[in-house]
N, C-alpha and C positions, 0 to 999 in steps of 0.2 A: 466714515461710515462704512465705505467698502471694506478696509482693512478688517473692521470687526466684524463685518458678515464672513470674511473670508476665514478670519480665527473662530467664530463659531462653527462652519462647517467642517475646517479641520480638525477640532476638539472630538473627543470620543464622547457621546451622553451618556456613556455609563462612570464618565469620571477617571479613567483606568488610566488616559494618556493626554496629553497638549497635541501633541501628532501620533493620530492611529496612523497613518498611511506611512510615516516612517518606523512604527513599532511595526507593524506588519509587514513591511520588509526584510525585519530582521528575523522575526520569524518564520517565515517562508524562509529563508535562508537557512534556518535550522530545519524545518520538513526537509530541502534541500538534502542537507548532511543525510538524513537516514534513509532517502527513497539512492541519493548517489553509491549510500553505501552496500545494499543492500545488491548492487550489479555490477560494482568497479572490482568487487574481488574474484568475481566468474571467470575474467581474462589473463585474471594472474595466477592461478591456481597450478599450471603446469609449473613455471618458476618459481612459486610458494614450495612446491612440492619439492623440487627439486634441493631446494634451497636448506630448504629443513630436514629432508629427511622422510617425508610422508609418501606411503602408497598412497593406493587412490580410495580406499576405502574409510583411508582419515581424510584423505582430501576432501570428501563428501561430509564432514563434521564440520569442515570449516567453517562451510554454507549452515548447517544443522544448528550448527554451537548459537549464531545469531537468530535464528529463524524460532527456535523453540523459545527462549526467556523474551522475548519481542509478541508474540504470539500469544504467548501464555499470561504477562503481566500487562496486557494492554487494559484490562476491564479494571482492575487492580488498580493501574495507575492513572487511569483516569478519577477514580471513586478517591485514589488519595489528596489528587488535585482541588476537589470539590472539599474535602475535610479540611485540608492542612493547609490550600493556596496555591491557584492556579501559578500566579509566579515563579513563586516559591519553586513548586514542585518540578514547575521548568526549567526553573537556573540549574536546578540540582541534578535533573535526569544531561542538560547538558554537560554538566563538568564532567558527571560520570563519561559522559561519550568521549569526551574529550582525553582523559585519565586512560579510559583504557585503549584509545586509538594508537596514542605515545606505548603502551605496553606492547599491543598488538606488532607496532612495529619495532621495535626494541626486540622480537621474542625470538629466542634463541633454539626452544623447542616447541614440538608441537604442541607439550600439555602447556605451557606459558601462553602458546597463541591462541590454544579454544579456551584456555578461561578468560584471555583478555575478549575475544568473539562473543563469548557468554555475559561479560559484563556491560560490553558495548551493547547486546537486546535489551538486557533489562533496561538501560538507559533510557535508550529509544522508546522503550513502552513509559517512560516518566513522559519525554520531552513530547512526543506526536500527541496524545488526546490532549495534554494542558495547553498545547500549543494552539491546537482549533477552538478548545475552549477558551481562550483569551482572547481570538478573533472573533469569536459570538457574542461575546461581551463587549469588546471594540466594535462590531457593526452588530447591532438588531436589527433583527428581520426590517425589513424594507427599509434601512437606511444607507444604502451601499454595501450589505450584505453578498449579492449576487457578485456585481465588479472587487470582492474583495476573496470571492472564493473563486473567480477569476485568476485574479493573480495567482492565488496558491494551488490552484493546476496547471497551471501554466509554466510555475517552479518545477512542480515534481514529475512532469513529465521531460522538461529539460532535463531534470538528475535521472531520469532512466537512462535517454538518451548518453546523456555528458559520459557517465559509470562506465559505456562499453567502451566510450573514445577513450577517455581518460585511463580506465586502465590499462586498454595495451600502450599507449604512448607510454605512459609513467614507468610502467613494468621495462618497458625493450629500453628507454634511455636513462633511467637513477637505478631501477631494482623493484621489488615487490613491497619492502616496503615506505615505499613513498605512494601506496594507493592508501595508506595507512596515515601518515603523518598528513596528506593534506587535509585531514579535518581538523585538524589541529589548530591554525591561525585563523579560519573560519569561524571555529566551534569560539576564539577566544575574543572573536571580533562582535560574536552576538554575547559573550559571557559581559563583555562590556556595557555595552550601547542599552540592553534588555533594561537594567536597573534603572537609567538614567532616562528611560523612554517610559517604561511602564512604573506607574505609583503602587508602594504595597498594598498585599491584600489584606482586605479588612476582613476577619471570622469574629462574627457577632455567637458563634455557637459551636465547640470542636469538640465532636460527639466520639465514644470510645472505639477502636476500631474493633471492629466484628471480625476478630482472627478468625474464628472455625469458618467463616465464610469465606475467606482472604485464601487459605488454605488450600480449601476443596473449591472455589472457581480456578487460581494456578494451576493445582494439581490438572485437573479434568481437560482446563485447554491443551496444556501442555502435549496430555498424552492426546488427544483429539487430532494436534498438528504434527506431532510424530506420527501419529496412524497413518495421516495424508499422505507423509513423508518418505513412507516407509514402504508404499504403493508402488514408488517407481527402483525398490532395488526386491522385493521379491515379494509384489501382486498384491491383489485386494484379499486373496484369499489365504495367503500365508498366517500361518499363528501368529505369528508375531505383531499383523498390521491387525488381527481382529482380536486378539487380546489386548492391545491398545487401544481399539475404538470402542470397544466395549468397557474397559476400563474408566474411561473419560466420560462415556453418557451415564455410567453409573457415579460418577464424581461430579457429573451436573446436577444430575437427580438428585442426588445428595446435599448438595449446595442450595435446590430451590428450597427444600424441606429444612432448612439451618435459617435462610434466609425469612421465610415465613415466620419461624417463630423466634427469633431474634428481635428484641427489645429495638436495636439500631442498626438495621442491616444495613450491610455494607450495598446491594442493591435493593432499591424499591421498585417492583414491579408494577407500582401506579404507572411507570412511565410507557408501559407499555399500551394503557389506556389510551394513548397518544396514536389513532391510527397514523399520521405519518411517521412518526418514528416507527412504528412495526413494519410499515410496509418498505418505508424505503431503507432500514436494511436491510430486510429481504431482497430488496432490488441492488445494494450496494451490494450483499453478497454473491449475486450469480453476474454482474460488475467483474470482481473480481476475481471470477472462476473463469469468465471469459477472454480476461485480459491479461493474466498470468499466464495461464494454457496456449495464450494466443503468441506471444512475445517468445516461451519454449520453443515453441514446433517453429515457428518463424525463422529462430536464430539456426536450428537444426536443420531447414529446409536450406536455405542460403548457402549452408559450409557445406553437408551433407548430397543434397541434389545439384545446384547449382554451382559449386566448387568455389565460392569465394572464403577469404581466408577470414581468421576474425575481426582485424583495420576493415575489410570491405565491408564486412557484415554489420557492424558498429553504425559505419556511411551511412548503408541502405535506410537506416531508420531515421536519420536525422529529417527526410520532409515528413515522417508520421509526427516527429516531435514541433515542426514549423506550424502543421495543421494544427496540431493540439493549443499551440498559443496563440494563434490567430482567434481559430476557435472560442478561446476561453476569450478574449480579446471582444467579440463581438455579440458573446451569450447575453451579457445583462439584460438591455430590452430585448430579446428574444423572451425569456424569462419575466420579464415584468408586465407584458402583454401576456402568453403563455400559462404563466403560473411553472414552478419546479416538477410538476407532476406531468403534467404535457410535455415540458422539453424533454423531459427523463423519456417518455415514451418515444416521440419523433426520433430521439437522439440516438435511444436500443434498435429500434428500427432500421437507422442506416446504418448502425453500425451491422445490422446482421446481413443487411445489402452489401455491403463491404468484404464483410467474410467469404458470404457467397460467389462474390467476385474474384477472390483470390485465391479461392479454392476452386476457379475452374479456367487458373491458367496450363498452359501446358507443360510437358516435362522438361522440356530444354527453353522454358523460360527466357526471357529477357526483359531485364529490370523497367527499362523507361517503357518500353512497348505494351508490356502485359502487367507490370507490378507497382508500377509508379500510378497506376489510376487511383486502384485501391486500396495503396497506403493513406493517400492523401484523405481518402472517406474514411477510411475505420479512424483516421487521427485525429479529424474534424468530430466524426463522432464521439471517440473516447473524451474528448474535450469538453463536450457536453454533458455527457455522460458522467460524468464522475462529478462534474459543478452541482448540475441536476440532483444528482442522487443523495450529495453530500449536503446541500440545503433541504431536502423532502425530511431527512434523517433525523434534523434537529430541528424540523418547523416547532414552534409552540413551548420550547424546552425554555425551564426559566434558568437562572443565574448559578443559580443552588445545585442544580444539576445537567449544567454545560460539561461538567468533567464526563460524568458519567454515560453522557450522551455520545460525546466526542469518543471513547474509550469505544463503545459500541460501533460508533463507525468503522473506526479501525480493526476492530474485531471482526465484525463480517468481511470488511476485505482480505485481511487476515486467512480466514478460515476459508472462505470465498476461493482465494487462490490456488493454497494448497489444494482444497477438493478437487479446485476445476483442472490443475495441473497434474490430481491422478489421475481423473478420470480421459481428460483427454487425450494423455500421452498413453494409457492404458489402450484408448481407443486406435491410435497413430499406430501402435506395435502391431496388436488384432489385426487389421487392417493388412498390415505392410507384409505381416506372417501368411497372410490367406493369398492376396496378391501371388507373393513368391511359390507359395505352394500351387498355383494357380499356372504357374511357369512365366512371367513376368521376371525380368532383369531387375538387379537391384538397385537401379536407379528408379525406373518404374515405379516398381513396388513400395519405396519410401516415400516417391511424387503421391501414388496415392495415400497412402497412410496419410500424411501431411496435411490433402486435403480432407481428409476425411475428418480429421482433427477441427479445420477452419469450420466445416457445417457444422459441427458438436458445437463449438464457440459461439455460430450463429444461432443454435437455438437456444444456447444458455441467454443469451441476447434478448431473443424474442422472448423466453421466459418472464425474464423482467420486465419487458416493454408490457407486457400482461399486468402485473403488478403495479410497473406506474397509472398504467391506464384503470387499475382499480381505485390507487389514491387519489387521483382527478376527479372521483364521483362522487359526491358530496349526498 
């Protein structure tokens, strides 16, 4: 009798798997691969450079080449998931990661290595929304949902973390690219296990795809997260960043009006009738504005004010990455008493206590004294934070459209990021320029920039913590 209570609790009720909690392992191992990837190639970049032949003006494509088809096909490839098979679409966005990681490092120049970069995003945008949407489907709402999106921040704040250690290790002892090849036995070790853990999907109904809308939502992100991007090499005000952002909201506009009178849109804006999905990514996006901006000016402040090199700097964050998994580790019943919409708020809250914190240590610094307090709180918080925000996102979303929900989360953070990484590194320079003209040394004058950046982080924070506390009122 025990044995069978024991296999019925590990059995998925949607039927998907015999063992969720070992399919979700292997998935979370694939979120893994795309959050490690997306920070192990920052530290290799001087030796990339080097290596190939790249000034630094391509060196910044490196970064770009992934960041724009990842960005731009996240909506895209969630909505295909939900068409054609969550699985499916996952095994396939992995191989692709896989294919082109092995390219990536094989490449001999640098148009070889941005189109392998540029195939390795669109991937990423297959395997991340089908990935969360197959754990939505392995845990429904209150069935271990919470302890399952636990685990999977608890993953990907490891892979930020692991990305700065791993690349410089990998880079100073094999080369640059072995930051490349190690997704490779990973990526082939879930391309495995995924078939044999999860059962096919069954499509009772595969509707045509809505190209004109397929089209103009890519298009529109695309240039959206270029505009972001484009912020931190020549300002918000340059043509170039405001013919791209105007660009892209004219390519959304466009999209709703395609999308509206479309027989079978590729998005149904029913979903939005869904106040936790509208609110909470609204709160996943300014999440993500705070904690891309936050992790920037961070890694800048360390090398830059504080003189450590990029091995120390990598360090410094590994107890933000310890809190993050404790953190995740002990949300569940917080969360289960709570509800997703209160922790979300409590959770934005410390973390802008945190920022606050950390934006008013001083300029000669010292890590355990003055910076070890407040890593530990912004990383408990961000732990929360991102669990929170990531359950509020998809409360109430049925089976049908887990892709398309999942795609949305990732979208806001997505977008999220970029913003908050122009606006507050925009903010950081302002700052550090007034400082010096001010007659301030330029250590000074970066201390404060720096800070001045953490308070911008904190109100994006509180922002949200607004927002949650709108979803909690019923």
């Amino acid at each position: 009798m025990t044995t069978q209570v024991a296999a019925a609790a590990n059995a998925a009720p949607t039927g998907r798997s015999g063992n969720r909690w070992l399919a979700l392992t292997f998935l979370a191992l694939a979120q893994f691969l795309v959050v490690l990837d997306a920070s192990i190639v920052n530290i290799a970049l001087p030796s990339l450079g080097a290596g190939l032949g790249l000034d630094h003006n391509l060196l910044t494509w490196v970064i770009t080449a992934y960041v724009l088809p990842f960005g731009g096909l996240l909506m895209l490839g969630g909505r295909l998931a939900d068409r054609y098979g969550h699985r499916t679409v996952f095994l396939a966005g992995v191989f692709g990661f896989i294919a082109a990681s092995l390219a990536a490092g094989f490449s001999v120049n640098g148009a070889m290595l941005l189109a392998a970069r540029a195939i390795q995003g669109g991937s990423a945008a297959l395997l991340a929304p089908a990935a969360l949407a197959l754990l939505m489907q392995l845990f429904p709402a209150d069935d271990g949902r919470a302890k399952a999106l636990g685990i999977w921040g608890a993953v990907a704040g490891l892979g930020s973390v692991a990305g700065v250690l791993l690349g410089g290790v990998l880079t100073a002892s094999i080369g640059w690219s072995a930051i490349f090849f190690i997704n490779v036995p990973v990526g082939l070790l879930v391309l495995v296990a995924i078939p044999a853990l999860l059962r096919r999907d069954v499509i009772t109904r595969r509707a045509r795809l809505d190209l004109p809308g397929a089209v103009t939502i890519t298009l529109g992100m695309v240039a959206l997260v270029a505009a972001f991007s484009m912020v931190l090499e020549v300002g918000f005000l340059s043509p170039m960043t405001l013919g791209l952002g105007a660009g892209g909201v004219a390519l959304l506009a466009l999209f709703t009006v395609i999308e509206r009178r479309a027989a079978d849109p590729l998005v149904s804006f029913s979903i939005f009738a869904n106040r936790s999905v509208t609110l909470g990514n609204l709160a996943v996006l300014l999440i993500g504005g705070a904690v891309v901006g936050l992790f920037f000016v961070l890694s800048l402040h360390m090398q830059n004010v504080l003189g450590y090199d990029a091995m120390l700097t990598g360090i410094t964050q590994v107890p933000l990455a310890l809190a993050m998994i404790v953190a995740a580790g002990a949300l569940p019943p917080v969360m289960a008493r709570l509800g997703s919409a209160r922790t979300l708020a409590v959770s934005l809250v410390i973390l802008a206590a945190g920022l606050v914190w950390l934006a008013l240590a001083p300029v000669g610094a010292d890590f355990v004294l003055h910076l070890l307090g407040p890593t530990f709180v912004i990383g408990a918080a961000l732990g929360g934070a991102f669990i929170a925000g990531t359950e509020l996102a998809v409360q109430g979303v049925g089976e049908a459209e887990s892709g398309l929900a999942s795609g949305l989360v990732n979208t806001s953070q997505q977008i999220g990021g970029a913003l908050g990484l122009a606006v507050l590194f925009t903010l950081a320079t302002t700052l550090t320029n007034s400082f010096g003209a001010g007659g301030a040394d330029e250590i000074t004058a970066l201390a404060g920039g720096y800070s001045a950046a953490y308070v911008g982080a904190a109100g994006l924070a509180l922002l949200g913590a607004l927002i949650a506390a709108l979803a909690a009122r019923k």
